[in-house]
N, C-alpha and C positions, 0 to 999 in steps of 0.2 A: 710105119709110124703114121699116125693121124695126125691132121692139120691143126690139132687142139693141141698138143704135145708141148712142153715146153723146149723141147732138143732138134730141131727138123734138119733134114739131111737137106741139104741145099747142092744146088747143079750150079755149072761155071757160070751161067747167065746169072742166077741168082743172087751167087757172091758178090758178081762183076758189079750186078747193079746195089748190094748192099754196102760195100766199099767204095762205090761212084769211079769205078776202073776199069778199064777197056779188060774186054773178057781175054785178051792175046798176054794181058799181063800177069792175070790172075793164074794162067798157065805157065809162064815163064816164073813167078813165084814159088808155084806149087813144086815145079820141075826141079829147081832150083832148092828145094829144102826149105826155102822160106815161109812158107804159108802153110800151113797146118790140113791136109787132105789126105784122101785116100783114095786110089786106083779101084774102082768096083768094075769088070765088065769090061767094059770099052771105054769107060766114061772117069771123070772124076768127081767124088762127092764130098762135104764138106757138111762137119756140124756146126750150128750156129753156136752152140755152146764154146765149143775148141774155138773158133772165131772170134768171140766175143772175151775170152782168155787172152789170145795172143792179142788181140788190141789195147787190152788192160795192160800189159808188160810192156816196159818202156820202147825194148825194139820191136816190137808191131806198130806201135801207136807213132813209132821214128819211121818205119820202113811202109808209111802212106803219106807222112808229112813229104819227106824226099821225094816219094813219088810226085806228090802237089807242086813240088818246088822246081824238078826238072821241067826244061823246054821242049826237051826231046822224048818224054816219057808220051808214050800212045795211049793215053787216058782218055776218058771221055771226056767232052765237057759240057 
């Protein structure tokens, strides 16, 4: 897919930093069922589109506010 695309397959780093989430989380989401990805390889990859869906829907848009509100959540900041 080209960088002009409107759908770009995004890497854990790039989510992590599109979501403002420690990338250990964004793995622990994925793993966990919660976060909308796919096992390519060795690696995990993520459409920005599926992304941009699950934040639109209430529990996405609830399951980064929780994340913001935990003390103990490994987020960046």
């Amino acid at each position: 897919m080209s960088s002009g695309e409107s759908d770009p397959v995004m890497t854990v780093s790039e989510v992590a930093a599109y979501l403002k989430i420690a990338e250990s989380t964004v793995y622990r989401l994925v793993k966990e069922g919660r976060l909308p990805g796919r096992k390519v390889g060795g690696g995990w990859r993520f459409s920005r589109r599926e992304l941009e869906r699950w934040l639109a829907q209430p529990a996405g848009a609830e399951e980064i506010s929780n994340l913001e509100k935990d003390p103990e959540n490994d987020r960046l900041t």
